[in-house]
N, C-alpha and C positions, 0 to 999 in steps of 0.2 A: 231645760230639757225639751227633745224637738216630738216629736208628733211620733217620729219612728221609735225614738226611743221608750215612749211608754209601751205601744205596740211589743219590743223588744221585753219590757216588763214582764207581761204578759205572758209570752210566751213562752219566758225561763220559768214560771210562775207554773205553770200547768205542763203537764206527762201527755205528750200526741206523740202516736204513732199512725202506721200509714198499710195499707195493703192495698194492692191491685186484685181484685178479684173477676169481673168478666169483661172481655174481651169483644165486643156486639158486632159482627158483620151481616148488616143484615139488608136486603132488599124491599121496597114496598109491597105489600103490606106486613106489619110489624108490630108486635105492643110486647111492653114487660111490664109486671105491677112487682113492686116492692110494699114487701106490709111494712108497720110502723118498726122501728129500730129500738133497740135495749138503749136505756137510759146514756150510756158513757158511748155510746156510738152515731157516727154521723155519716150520712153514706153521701156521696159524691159522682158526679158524674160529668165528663171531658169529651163534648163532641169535636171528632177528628174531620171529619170527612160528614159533609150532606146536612139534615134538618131533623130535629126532633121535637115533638109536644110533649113538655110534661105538663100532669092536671093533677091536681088536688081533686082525689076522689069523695072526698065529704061536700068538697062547697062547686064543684065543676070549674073553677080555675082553671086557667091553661096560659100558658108562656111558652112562645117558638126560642128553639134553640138551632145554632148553625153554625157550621163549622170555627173551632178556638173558643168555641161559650162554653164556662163551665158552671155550673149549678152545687152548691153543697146544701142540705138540708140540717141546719144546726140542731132543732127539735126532733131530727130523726123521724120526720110525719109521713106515713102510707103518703106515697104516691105512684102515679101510672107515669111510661115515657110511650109514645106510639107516634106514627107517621102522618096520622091526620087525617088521613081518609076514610076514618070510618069503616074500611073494609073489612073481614073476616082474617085475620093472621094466618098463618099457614104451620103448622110443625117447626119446630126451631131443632140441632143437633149441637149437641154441646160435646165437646172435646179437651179435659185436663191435658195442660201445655206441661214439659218439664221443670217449668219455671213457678208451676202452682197456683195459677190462674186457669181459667177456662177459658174455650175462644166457642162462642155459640154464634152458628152461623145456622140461616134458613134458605128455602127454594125460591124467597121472592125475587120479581124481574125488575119491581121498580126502579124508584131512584133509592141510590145505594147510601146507608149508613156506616161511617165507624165512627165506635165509640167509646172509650175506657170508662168503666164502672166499679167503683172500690169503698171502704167507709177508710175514717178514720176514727181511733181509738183512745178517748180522751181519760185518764188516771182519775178515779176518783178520789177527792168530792169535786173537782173542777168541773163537769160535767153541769153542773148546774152553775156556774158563774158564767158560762158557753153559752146556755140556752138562756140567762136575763139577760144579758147583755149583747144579742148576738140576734137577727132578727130570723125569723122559721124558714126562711127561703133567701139565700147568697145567690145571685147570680152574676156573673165577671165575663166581660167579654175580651179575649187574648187579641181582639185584631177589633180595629176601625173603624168604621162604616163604610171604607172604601176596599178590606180586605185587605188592609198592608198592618205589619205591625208598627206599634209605635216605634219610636227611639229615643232611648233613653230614659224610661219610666219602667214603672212597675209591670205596665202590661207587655211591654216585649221582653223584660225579664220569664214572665208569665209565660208567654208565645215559644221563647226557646225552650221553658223546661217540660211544657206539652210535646214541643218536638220531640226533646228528646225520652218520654216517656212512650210515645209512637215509636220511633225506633228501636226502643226495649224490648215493647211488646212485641213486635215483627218477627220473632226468631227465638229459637233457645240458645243462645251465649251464655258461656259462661258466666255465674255470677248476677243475670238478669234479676231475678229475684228480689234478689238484697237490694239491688240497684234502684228497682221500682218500687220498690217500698220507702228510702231512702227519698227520692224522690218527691213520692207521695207524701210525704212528711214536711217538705219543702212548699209543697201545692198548695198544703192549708196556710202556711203565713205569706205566702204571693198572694194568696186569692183575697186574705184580709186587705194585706196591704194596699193591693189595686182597687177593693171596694171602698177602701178609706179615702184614697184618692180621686174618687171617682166623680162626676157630676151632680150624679144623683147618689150621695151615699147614704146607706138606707139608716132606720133611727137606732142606739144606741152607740156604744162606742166608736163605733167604727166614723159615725158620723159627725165625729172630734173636727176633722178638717174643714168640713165646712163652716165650724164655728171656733175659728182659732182664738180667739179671747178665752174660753174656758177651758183651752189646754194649759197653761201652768196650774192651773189646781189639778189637776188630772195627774198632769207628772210628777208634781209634789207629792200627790198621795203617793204613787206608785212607790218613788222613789226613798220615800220616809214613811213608812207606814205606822211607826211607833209613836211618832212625833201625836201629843195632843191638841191635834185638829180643829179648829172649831171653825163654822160658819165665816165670822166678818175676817178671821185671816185668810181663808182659802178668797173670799169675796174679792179682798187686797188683793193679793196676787194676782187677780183677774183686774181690777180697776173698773171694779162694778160694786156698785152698793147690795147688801146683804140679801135687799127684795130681789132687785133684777137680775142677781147672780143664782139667786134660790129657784126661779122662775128659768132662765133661759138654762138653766143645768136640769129640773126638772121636764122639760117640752124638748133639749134633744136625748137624751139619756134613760127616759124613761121612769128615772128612779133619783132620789135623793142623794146629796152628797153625801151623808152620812152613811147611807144603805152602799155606795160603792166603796167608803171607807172601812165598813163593817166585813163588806164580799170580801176585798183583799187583804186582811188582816187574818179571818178567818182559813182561807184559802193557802195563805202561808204560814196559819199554825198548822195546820193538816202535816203540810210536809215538816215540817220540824217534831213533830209528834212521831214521827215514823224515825228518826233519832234513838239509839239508842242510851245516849247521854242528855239526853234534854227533859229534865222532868217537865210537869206540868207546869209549875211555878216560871221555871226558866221562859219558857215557853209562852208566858202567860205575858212577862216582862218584854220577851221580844219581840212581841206584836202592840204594843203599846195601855198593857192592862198594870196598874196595877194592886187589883184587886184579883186575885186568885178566883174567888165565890161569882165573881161580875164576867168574868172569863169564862169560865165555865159555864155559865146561863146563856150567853149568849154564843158560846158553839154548838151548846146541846138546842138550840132555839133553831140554828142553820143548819146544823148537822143531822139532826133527827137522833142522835147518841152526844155520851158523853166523851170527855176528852180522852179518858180511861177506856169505855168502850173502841172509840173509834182506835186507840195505840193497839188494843190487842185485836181486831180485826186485819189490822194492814199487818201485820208481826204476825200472827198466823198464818196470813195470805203469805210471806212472804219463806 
């Protein structure tokens, strides 16, 4: 199984959904602060046109953004985006589009920004397999160094469907809406994908590619999750002995082979718990338990509730 297809995993694996929410045209001088985001939410942001700083306002961190760079915040962390100069902002006017976004524009004369700004909305309990496995700051660049798009890779995939996210928002058409949202949905597994593929891809999952030896245990998990796993077989599969496999999966990954065998077994009892045919038992067998009382300890351990708790929370919700 290849590198995309655990990625694909993944994604079937976890409930994302996607909104556009504001529309930024703004002139120099400029700032927006986002405070920190609810837990299952991860806010995003798509420079169109011009340059932006964002900073982490606890540690003064800053990272320039430019036009095709897009930024996702997986931990949801307070941060500022502003033009860099230090200057004092000016009044901003915000205006709801028919399409249920805002387009907030201001009086400045500088150099001009646009920019889409939206979260994405991830089903709980996934929300916390997003933020272990996913680092506090994504950032993807849709174009080059020389400002063309690639060809034939993830980041020009990337680059047309910003385009065509720009050209949504420009108007009210019918149907933009749906479309950008739709879209935005699409944004968050490009923007994986590209960071998977990337030079520098940063640590946890995503940083699979640059260590292609410990991808067949990765996708083995993914793809057999019930199967009884241990250590020197996932090691095999790699063609690394149990130390070097435990070590070099431990330094890119962050976490133990076990602890992401655990995440995704859990993760997809969640959703089968939301079943209205699946007892506990059942449930307990197809994530690879089978101890009922050993299942249950170890959901109510990740989950903060029990299996029972958590079926009638999503059942009420639902």
């Amino acid at each position: 199984m290849s590198q995309v297809d655990w990625l694909s995993q993944l994604l079937q694996m976890i409930t994302i959904t996607g909104q556009l929410e504001v529309r930024c045209a703004y002139g120099a001088p400029w700032r927006v602060a986002w405070a920190r985001s609810a837990a299952h939410e991860i806010p995003y942001h798509v420079v169109l046109k011009g340059r932006a700083i964002i900073e982490d306002p606890e540690t003064g961190k800053t990272s320039e953004l430019v036009g095709g760079d897009i930024v996702l915040l997986p931990h949801g962390s307070a941060h500022v985006l502003h033009d860099g100069s230090g200057h004092a902002p000016g009044l901003t006017y915000n205006r709801q589009a028919s399409t249920g976004w805002t387009l907030s524009e201001n009086e400045g004369h500088g150099e001009h920004l646009d920019m889409l700004c939206g979260r994405f909305f991830i089903g709980s309990p996934h929300d916390r397999l997003i933020r272990d496995y996913l680092p506090a700051t994504l950032m993807v660049r849709a174009m080059d160094g020389h400002g063309e798009e690639g060809i034939g890779t993830a980041l020009s995939n990337l680059a047309n469907l910003v385009e065509l996210m720009r050209m949504e928002s420009a108007g009210d058409k019918a149907g933009a809406s749906a479309i950008l949202n739709a879209l935005t949905s699409a944004l968050f597994a490009l923007a994986l994908r590209a960071a998977s593929e990337s030079q520098q891809a940063p640590a946890g999952l995503l940083a699979l590619t640059g260590h292609p030896r410990l991808a067949p245990a990765i996708s083995a998990m993914f793809a057999d999750p019930a199967r009884p796993w241990n250590l020197p077989d996932l090691a095999d599969l790699c063609s690394m002995s149990r130390a070097t496999f435990m070590r070099h999966f431990q330094d890119k990954l962050g976490r133990s082979a076990s602890e992401l065998l655990t995440d995704i077994r859990m993760s997809l009892a969640a959703n089968e718990l939301k079943k209205p045919a699946m007892t506990t038992e059942a449930v307990a067998d197809s994530v690879g338990y089978r101890s009922v009382a050993a299942f249950r300890r170890v959901f109510t351990d990740k989950m903060g509730m029990t299996p029972g708790q958590w079926r009638h929370m999503v059942r009420g919700g639902e």
